[in-house]
BAMAR-712875 format. One record per residue: residue number from 1; residue in one letter; z, x, y of N, C-alpha, C, O in turn. Coordinates in steps of 0.001 Angstrom, whole numbers, plus 500000, padded with zeros to 6 digits. Layout:
BEGIN
REC romi lumlum     nz     nx     ny    caz    cax    cay     cz     cx     cy     oz     ox     oy
REC  NUM      a      Z      X      Y      Z      X      Y      Z      X      Y      Z      X      Y
...
% end
This chain:
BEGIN
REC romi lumlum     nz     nx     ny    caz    cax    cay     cz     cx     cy     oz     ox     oy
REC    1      x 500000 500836 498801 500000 500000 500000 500000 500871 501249 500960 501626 501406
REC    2      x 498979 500845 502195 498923 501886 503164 499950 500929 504519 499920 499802 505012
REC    3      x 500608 501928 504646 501738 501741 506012 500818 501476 507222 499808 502125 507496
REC    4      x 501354 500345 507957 500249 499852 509087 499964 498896 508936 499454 498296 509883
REC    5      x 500188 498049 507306 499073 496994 507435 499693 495802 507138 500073 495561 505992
REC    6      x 499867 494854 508261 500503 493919 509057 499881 492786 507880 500750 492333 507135
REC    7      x 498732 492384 507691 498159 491814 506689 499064 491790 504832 499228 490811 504105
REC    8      x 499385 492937 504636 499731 492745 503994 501237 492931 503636 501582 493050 502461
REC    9      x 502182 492956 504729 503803 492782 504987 503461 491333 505082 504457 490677 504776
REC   10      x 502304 490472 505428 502445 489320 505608 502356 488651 504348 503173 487780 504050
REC   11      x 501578 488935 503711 501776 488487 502226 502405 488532 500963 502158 487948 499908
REC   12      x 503442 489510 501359 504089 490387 500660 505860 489258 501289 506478 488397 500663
REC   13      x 505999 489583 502086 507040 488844 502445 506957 486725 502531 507321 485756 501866
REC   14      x 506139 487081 503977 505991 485224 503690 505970 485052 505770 505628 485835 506655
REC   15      x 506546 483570 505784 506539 483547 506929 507288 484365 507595 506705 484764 508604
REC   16      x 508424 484824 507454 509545 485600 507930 508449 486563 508370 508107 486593 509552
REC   17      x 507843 487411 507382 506931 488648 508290 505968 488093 508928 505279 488910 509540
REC   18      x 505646 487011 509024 504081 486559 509909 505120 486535 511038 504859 487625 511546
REC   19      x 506224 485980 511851 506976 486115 512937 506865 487092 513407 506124 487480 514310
REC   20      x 507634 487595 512799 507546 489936 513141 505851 490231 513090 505818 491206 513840
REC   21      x 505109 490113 512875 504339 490997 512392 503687 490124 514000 503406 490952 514867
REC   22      x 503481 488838 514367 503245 488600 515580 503488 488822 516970 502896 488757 518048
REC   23      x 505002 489215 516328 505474 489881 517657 505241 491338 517702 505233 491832 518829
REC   24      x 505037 492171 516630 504504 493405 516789 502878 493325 517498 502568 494134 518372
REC   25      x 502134 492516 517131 500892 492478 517728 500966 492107 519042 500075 492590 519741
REC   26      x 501693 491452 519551 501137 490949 520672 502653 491588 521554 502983 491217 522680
REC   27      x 503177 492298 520963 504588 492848 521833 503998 494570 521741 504741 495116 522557
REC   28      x 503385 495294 521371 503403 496367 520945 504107 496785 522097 505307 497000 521928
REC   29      x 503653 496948 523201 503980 497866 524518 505869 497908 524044 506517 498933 524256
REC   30      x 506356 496968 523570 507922 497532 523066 507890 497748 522058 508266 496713 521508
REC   31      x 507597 498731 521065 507577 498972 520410 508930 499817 520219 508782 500924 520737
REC   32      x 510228 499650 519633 511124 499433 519450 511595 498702 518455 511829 498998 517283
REC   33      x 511779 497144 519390 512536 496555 518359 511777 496046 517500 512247 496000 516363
REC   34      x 510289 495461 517718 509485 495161 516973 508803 496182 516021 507952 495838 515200
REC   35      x 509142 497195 516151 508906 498479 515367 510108 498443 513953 509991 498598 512738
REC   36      x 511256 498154 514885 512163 498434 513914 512150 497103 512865 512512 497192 511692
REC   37      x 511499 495413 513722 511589 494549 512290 510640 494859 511565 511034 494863 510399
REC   38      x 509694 495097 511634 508494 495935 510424 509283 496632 509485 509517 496286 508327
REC   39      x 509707 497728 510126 510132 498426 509201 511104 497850 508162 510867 498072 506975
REC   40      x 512243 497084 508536 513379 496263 507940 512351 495388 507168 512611 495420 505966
REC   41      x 511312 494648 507448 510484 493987 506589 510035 494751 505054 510070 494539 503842
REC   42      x 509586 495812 506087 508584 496853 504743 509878 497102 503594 509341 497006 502490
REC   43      x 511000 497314 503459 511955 497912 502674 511747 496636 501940 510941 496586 501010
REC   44      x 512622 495328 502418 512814 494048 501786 511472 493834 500663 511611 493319 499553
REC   45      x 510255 494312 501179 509317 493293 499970 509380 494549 499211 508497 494473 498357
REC   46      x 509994 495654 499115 509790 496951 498117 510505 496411 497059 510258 496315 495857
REC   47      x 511771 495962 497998 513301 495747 497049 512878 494536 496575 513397 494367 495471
REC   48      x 511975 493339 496974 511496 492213 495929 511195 492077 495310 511048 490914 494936
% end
């Protein structure tokens, strides 16, 4: 699974990552906190 791909944290998780993964797209310029729910996303569908 290549890191980056918003597409598939979205399918992998569910709606919960389509939220985050929207606000990473259209929030990037803070990239922060929306950085950091990706990431908290990406672990969760590993550990699923």
């Amino acid at each position: 699974r290549p890191a980056g791909h918003l597409p598939v944290a979205l399918s992998d998780v569910g709606a919960a990552t389509i939220g985050d993964a929207v606000l990473v797209a259209g929030g990037r310029e803070t990239s922060g906190t929306l950085s950091a729910q990706v990431y908290l996303l990406r672990p969760r569908s590993g550990a699923a």
